[in-house]
N, C-alpha and C positions, 0 to 999 in steps of 0.2 A: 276549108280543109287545106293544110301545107299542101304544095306541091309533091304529084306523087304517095301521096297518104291514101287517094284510092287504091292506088295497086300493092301499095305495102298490104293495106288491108285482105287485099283480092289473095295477095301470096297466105297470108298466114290465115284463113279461113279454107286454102287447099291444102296447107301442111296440119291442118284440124282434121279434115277429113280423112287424110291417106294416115296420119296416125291411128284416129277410129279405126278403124278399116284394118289397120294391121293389128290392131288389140284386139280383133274378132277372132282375126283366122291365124294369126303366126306373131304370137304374145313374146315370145325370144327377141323376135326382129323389131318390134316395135319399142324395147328399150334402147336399141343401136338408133332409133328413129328419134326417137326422144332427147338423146344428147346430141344427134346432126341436130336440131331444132334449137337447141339452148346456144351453142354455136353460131348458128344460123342467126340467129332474133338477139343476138347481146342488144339491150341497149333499145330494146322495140318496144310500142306502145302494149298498154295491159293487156288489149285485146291478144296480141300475140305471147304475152308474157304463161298467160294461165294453160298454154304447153306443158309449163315446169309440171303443173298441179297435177300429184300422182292422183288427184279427182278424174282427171281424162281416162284410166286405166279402165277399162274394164274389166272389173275380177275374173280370175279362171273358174272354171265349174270342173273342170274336169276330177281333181281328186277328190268333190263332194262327192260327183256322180259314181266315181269308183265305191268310195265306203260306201253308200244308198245300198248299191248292189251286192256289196259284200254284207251287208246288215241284213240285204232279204237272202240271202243263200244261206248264210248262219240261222236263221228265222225259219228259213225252211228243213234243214238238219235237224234243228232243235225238236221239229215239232214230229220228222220222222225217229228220233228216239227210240220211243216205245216200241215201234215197230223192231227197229235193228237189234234192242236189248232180246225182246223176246223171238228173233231168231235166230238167238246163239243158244238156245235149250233142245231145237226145234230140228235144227237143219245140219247138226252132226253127232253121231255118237260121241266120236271123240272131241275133247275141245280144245283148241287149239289157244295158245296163249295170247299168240299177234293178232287174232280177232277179237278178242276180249281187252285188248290193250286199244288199238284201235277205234273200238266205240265209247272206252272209258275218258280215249282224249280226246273226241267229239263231245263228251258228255262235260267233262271240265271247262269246255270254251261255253256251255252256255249257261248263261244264268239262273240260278236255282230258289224256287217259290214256292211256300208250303201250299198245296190246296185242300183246303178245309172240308171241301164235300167228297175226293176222293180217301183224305185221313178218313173222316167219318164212316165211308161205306168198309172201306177195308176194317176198320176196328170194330163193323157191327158182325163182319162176315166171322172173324174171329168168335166175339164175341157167340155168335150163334153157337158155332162147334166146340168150343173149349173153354170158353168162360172164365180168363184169366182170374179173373177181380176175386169172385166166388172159391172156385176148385184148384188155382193152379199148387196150390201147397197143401199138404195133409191136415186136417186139422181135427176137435174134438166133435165139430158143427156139424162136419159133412162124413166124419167114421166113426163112428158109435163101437161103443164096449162090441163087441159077439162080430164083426165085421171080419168075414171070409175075404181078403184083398186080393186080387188075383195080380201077381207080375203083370210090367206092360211089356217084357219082350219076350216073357214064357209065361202064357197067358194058361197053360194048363196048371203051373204051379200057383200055390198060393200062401196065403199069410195067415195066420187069427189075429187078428186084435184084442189083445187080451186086456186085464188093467197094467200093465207094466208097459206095455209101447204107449195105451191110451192117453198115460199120464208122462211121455212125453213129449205130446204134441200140442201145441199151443191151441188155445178154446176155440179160437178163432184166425179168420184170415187176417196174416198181420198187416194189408195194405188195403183192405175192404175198405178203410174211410178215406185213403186219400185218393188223390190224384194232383200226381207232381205235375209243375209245368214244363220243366225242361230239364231233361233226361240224359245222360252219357251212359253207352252201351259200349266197354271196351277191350276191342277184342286185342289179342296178342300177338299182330302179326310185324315182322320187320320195320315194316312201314313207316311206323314209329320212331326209329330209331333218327334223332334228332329233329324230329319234326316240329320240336317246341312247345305240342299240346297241351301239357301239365296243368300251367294255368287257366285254359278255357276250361280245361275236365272240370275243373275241380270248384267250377263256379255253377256247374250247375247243382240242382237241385235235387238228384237221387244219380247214384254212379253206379252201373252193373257190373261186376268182370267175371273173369273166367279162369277156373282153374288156378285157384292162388299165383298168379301170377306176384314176382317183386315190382314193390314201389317204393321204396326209398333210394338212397344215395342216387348216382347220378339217374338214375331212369327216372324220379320224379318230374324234372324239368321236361321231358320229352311226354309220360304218360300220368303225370298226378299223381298224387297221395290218398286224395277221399275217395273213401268206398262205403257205399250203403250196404249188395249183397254181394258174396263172393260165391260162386259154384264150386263147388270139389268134386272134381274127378276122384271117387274111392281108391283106384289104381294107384292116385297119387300116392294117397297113405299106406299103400302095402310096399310100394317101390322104394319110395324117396323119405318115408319116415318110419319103415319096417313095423307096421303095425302096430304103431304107437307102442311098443315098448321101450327098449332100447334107446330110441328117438323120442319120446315122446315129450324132453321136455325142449328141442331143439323145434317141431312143432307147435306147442304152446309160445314160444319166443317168437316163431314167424309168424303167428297169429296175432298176437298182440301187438303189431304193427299198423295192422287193420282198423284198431279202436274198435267201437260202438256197430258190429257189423252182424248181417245175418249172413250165416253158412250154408248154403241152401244143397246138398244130396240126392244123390239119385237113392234113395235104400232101397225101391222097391223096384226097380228095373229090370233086376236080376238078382237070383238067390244070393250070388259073389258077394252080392255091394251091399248087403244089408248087416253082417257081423263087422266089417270096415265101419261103415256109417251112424251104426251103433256105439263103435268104439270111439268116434270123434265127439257125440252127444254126452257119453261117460266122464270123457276125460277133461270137457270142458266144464261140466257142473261138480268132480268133482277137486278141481281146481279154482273154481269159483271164480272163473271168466265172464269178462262182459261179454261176450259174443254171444249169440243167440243160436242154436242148428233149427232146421229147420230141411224138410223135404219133398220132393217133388211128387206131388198126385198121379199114380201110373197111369190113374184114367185120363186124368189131361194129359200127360203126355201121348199115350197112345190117340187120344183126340187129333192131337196137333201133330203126329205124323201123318195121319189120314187128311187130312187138312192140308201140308204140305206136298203131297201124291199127287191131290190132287192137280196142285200147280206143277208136276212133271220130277219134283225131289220122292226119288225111289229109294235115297240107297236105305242099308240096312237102319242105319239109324241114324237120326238128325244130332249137327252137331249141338255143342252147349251154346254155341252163337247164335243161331239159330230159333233154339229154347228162349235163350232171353231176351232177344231182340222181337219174338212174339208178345212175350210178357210186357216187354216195354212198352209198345205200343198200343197193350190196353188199359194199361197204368196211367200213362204219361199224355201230354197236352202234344207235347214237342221230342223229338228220340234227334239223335244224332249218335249216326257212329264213329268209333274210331279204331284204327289198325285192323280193318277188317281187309287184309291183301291175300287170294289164294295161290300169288302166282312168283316167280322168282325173282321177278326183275322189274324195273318201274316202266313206266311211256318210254320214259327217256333211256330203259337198256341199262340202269344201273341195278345191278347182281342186290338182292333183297334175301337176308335169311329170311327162316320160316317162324320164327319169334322175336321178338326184339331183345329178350335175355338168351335164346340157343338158336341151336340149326337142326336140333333134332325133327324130323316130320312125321306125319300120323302113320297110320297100319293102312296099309293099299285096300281100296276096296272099302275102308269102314263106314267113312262118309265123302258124300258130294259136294266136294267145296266148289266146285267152279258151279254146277247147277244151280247151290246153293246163294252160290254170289248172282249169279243172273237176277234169281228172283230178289233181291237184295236191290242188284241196281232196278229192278223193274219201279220197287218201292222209292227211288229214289229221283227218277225220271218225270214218276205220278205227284210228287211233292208229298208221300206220306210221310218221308223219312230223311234225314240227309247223311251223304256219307261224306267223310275228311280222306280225299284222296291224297294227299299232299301236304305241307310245312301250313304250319295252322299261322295265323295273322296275331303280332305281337301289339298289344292296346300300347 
C-alpha cells in the first residue's frame, strides 16, 4: 500500500458512513454532502470515487407513504358512499343543494364498477312488482277486447277497450325478445350543455329520452342524434303544437327527425292525456309515418310508483326520468345516464339551466327530483347503473 493509502482509505469509508447516515434522516443536506465529497476526493482511488454514484442515495419513502394513506382514506370514503347517498332522503325534509353537491364530488373521485349480483337483485326486485319486459306498454296480449281499464292516477275513472283502441295497440310487447347490452337513458338537463356526449350516446345500443326533446344542429355534438324511444308529455301537444291542428304539420316535421322511433304516452294516466294521445297515433298513421305510438300500462305505472314509495319517492307523480330509467334497467344489460342534474349549478359553482335547450322549470310540488336523484345516485354507488356527471371522454 502507497504511503498513506490506509488513512485515505480510513477517510473516505467515514465520508461513506456520515453521507448514509444523512440520506436516512435529512436527504436535503446530504446532497450539500455529496458535492463537499466530490471536491473532497477529486482525483481519489474507486473506493472513494463510488460517492459520486447516486447508487449511495437512499430513496425517500415519504411521498409513497403520503399517497398509501391518501389511497386508504379515498378507499374508506368510497366504501362509506352508500351510507352518506342514503342520508340525504333521510335526515332532512328540505334538501339542501351543497349537501347533494358535496357527496356527488366524493362520488366523482372514486372509481366506478358494475356489480353484477347487486344489477341482478335490483332488476329482480323490479321485476317482481312491475314487470317491465311483459306489462310496461299496452298491448293486445295483456288487454283483451271488453277490458274496463282503470286510470293510474284516477283510479275511480275508467276506459272500455272497445275494437277501435284494441286495434291500436301493438299484439305484443314490442321489447319482450330483446335485451340490449348497453343502454343511454337521456335526460334533459343543462348539464349537457357542451359536455361532448353525442358520440358515446349514440354508440350504444337502444337510446331512451324524454319529452321530445331537440337533437339536431348544434345540440347533437353535446347530446346525440339516435333515439330508439321518445316519451311525450301530452301537454306538449296541447301547448307547443296546439292540438295538432293548426301545428300539426310543424309536429310531423319535428318528429321525422327521430327516424325509426317509438312514441311511447301516458293516454291512460289521466282522462286529459288520452284525446291528446290519441290524436298523435291518428295523425301519424294517417300521415303514414315511420314512427310507431305506443303507451304506457296504468297498471305498471301505478306499480312502479308504489315501488318507488317505497324507497322514500312520495311525490305526487314520478317523473318521465324516472319511468324510463325503471324500464331500462330491466330491458338492458348495462344503463348509463346522461344530463340527469336537478340542481342549478355544478361542484364547481357554475350557474346550470334547467334543460340544456331552455330555463324553463317544472310546476313546484309535481315531482321529487332531488329525492328522486338520491335514489338515482344510490343506484349508482351499488354499480347498478352509471351516471355522466361531467364532459364525457373524446376516443
Amino acid at each position: 500500500m502507497r504511503p498513506g493509502g490506509a488513512l485515505l482509505a480510513l477517510l473516505g469509508s467515514l465520508l461513506l458512513l456520515r453521507l448514509l447516515w444523512c440520506s436516512a434522516y435529512a436527504p436535503g443536506r446530504s446532497r450539500i454532502l455529496l458535492e463537499e465529497s466530490r471536491e473532497a476526493t477529486h482525483g481519489t482511488p474507486a473506493a472513494l470515487r463510488m460517492l459520486r454514484s447516486p447508487a449511495t442515495l437512499i430513496p425517500r419513502t415519504t411521498n409513497s407513504t403520503y399517497l398509501n394513506e391518501q389511497s386508504l382514506q379515498l378507499t374508506e370514503k368510497c366504501k362509506n358512499l352508500q351510507a352518506d347517498v342514503k342520508s340525504l332522503s333521510k335526515k332532512m325534509k328540505r334538501y339542501s343543494e351543497d349537501d347533494y353537491l358535496q357527496i356527488i364530488t366524493n362520488i366523482q373521485r372514486c372509481p366506478w364498477k358494475r356489480q353484477a349480483e347487486e344489477y341482478e337483485n335490483f332488476r329482480e326486485e323490479l321485476a317482481s312488482c312491475c314487470d317491465a319486459v311483459q306489462n310496461f306498454v299496452v298491448s293486445q296480449n295483456n288487454t283483451p277486447v271488453g277490458t274496463n281499464m282503470s286510470y293510474e292516477a284516477e283510479s275511480k275513472k275508467g276506459i272500455l277497450i272497445g275494437e277501435k283502441i284494441f286495434n291500436m295497440l301493438p299484439v305484443s310487447q314490442p321489447f319482450v325478445e330483446y335485451r340490449y347490452n348497453q343502454c343511454a337513458v337521456v335526460g334533459n338537463g343543462g348539464i349537457l350543455n357542451n359536455s361532448l356526449c353525442g358520440a358515446e350516446i349514440d354508440k350504444s345500443d337502444f337510446v331512451f329520452r324524454c319529452n321530445l326533446p331537440p337533437t339536431t344542429g348544434n345540440f347533437s355534438k353535446d347530446v346525440g342524434s339516435k333515439t330508439n324511444l321518445v316519451t311525450v308529455n301530452p301537454s306538449i301537444i296541447t301547448t307547443k303544437y296546439g292540438n295538432l291542428k293548426e301545428k300539426k304539420a310543424v309536429f310531423l316535421e319535428d318528429i321525422a327527425t327521430y327516424g325509426d322511433v317509438f312514441l311511447l304516452l301516458p293516454a291512460f294516466s289521466f282522462r286529459a292525456n288520452t284525446g291528446a294521445s290519441f290524436k298523435v297515433y291518428y295523425s301519424l298513421k294517417e300521415s303514414q309515418s315511420r314512427q310507431k305510438v305506443i303507451f304506457f300500462h296504468p297498471k305498471y305505472l301505478k306499480h312502479l310508483a308504489l315501488f318507488w314509495r317505497t324507497k322514500g319517492v312520495t311525490a305526487y307523480r314520478l317523473s318521465s326520468g324516472l319511468m324510463i330509467t325503471s324500464v331500462a334497467v330491466e330491458l338492458c344489460e348495462n344503463v348509463k345516464l346522461y344530463g340527469f342534474w336537478p340542481f342549478s349549478k355544478t361542484v364547481e359553482d357554475t350557474p346550470v339551466s334547467h334543460h340544456y335547450y331552455d330555463n324553463k322549470l317544472p310546476k313546484r310540488g309535481f315531482h321529487e327530483m332531488p329525492k328522486e336523484y338520491s335514489q338515482i345516485l344510490q343506484l349508482h354507488v351499488k354499480g347498478i347503473l352509471k351516471l355522466q356527471f361531467s364532459k364525457c371522454e373524446i376516443a
